[in-house]
C-alpha positions in Angstrom: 0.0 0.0 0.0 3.1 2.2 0.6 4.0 1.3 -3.2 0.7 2.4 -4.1 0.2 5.5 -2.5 3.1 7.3 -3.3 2.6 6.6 -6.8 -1.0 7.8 -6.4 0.6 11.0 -4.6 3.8 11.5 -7.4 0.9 11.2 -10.3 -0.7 14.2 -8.6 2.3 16.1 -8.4 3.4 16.0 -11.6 0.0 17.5 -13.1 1.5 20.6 -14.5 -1.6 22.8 -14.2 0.1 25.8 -14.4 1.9 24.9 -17.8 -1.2 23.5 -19.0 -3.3 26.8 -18.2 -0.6 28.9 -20.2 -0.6 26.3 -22.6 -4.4 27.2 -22.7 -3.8 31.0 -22.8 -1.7 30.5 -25.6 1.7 30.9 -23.4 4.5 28.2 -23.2 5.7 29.3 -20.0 9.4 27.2 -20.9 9.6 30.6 -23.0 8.6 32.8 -20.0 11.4 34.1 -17.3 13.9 31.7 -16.6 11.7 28.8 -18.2 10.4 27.2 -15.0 6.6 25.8 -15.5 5.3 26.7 -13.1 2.8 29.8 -11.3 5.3 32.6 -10.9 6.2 32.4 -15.0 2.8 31.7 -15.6 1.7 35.0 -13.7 4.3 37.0 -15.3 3.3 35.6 -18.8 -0.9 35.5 -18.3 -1.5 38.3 -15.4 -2.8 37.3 -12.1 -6.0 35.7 -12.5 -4.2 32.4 -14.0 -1.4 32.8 -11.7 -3.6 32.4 -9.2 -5.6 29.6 -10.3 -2.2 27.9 -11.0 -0.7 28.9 -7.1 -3.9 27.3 -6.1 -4.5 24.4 -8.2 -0.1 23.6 -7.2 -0.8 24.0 -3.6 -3.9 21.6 -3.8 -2.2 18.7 -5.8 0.2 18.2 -2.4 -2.7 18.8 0.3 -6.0 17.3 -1.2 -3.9 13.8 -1.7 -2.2 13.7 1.2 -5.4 14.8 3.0 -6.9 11.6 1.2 -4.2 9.7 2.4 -3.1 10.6 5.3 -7.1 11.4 6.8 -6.2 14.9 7.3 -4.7 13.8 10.9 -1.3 12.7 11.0 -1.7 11.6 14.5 -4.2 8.9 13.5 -3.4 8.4 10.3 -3.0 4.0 8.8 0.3 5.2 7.5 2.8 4.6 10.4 6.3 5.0 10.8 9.0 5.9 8.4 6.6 4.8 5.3 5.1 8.5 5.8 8.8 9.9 4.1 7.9 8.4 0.8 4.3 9.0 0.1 5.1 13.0 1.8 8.3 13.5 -0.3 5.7 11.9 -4.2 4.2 15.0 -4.9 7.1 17.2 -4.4 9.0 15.0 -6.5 6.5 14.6 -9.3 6.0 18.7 -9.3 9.9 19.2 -10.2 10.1 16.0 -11.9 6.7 15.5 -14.0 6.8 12.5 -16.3 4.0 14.7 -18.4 7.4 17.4 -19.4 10.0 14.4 -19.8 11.5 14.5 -17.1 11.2 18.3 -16.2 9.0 20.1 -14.0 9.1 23.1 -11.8 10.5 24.6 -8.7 7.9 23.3 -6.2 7.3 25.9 -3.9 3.7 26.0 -4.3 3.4 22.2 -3.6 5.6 22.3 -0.9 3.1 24.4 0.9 0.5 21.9 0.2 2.3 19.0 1.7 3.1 20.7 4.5 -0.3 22.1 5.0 -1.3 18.4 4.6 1.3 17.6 7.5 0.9 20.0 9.7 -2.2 21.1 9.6 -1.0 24.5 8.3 1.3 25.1 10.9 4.9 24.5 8.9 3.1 26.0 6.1 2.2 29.2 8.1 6.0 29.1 9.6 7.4 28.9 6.5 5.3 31.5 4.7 6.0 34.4 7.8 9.8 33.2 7.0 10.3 33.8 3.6 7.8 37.1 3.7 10.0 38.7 6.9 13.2 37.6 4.2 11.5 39.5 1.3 10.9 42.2 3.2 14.8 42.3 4.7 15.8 41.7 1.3 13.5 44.8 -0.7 14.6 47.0 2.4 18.6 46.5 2.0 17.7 46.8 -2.0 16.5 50.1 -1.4 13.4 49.9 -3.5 15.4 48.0 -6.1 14.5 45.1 -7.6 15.5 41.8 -6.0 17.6 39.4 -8.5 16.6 35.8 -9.1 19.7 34.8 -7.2 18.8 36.1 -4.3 15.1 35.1 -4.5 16.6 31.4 -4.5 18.3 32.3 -1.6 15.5 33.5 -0.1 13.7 30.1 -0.6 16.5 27.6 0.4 17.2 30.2 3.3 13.5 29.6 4.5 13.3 25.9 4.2 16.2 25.9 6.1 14.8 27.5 8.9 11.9 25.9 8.7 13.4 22.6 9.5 15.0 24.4 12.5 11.5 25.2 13.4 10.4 21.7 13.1 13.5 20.9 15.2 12.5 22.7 17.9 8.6 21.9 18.0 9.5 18.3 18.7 8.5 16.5 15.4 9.2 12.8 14.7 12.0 11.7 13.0 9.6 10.9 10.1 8.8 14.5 9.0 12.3 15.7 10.1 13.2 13.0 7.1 10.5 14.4 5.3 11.6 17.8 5.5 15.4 17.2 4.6 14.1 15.4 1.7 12.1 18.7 0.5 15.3 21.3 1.1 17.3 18.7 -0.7 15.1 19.3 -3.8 14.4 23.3 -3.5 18.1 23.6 -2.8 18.6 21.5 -6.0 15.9 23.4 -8.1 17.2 26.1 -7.3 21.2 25.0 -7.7 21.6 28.1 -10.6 20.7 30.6 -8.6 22.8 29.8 -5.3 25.6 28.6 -7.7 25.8 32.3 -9.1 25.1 34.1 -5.7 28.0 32.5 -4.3 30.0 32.9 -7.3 29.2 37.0 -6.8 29.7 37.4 -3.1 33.4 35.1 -3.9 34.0 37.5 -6.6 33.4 40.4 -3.8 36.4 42.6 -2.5 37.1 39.8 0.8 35.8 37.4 -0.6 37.9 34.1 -0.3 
């Protein structure tokens, strides 16, 4: 049954609705920004209305089939043990990984907040959300009003799901999302490799730097 649900919870991850709605709007968001398929380009490329719908319908492929699985209460849930890491990890994997694109897929940020939503009942989600919104606001206020760069956006996001696992540290979480958490940096940090490959290129490249 592990086998089976998380193949039933990657299958839902990798539904690219965003593509698909730009796709629909006559958009291919692997043209669009730095080419990722997923809400953010498909905002930029079809205005917010879509962008939204995509944010939404992204967030809900991670919650609604963990929900199913998981009975919307971790705490008495028929999945037991380490067998949550798998099933918790599918849909972030299937988002950044869809078999739909070959192979590619997005940055998963959106589904990221659904699986932990599903976890959590909100709560990481919530954490993690107030973390990367205090970062954005840091980041706009030592900008000065200038735009931030993707690079630092990435940093932003690996930044925050780093702290978040911190948070889950601290709030006394099994083992099995700590595991489940590591997992999902791992990915971001990997989806987002370019970005925090170039930022530390720049700040080495900085008078001090080593």
């Amino acid at each position: 049954m592990t086998i089976l649900w998380t193949a039933c919870a990657f299958l839902s991850g990798s539904l690219m609705f965003s593509y698909w709605l730009g796709r629909m709007g006559r958009h291919n968001l692997k043209y669009v920004g730095d080419g990722n398929p997923g809400a953010l380009n498909l905002w930029k490329a079809a205005g917010y209305q879509l962008g939204l719908a995509g944010i939404i319908l992204d967030f809900l492929k991670g919650y609604l089939i963990l929900g199913w699985i998981f009975g919307f209460n971790l705490e008495h849930t028929r999945v037991q043990g380490y067998a949550i890491i798998p099933i918790a990890l599918a849909p972030v994997f299937g988002h950044a990984f869809s078999p739909f694109l070959k192979g590619k897929g997005g940055k998963a940020i959106a589904v990221t907040f659904g699986v932990w939503s599903a976890l959590t009942r909100f709560e990481a989600s919530l954490a993690l959300a107030i973390i990367l919104a205090v970062g954005m606001a840091a980041a706009k206020l030592l900008a000065r009003g200038r735009p931030t760069s993707p690079e630092a956006d990435g940093l932003q996001v690996a930044f925050g799901m780093l702290l978040l696992g911190i948070y889950l540290y601290l709030g006394g979480y099994r083992n099995a999302i700590l595991w489940v958490w590591l997992g999902n940096f791992a990915l971001i940090s990997f989806k987002h490799r370019k970005e925090l490959a170039f930022f530390l290129k720049k700040k080495h490249a900085e008078p001090g730097g080593e």
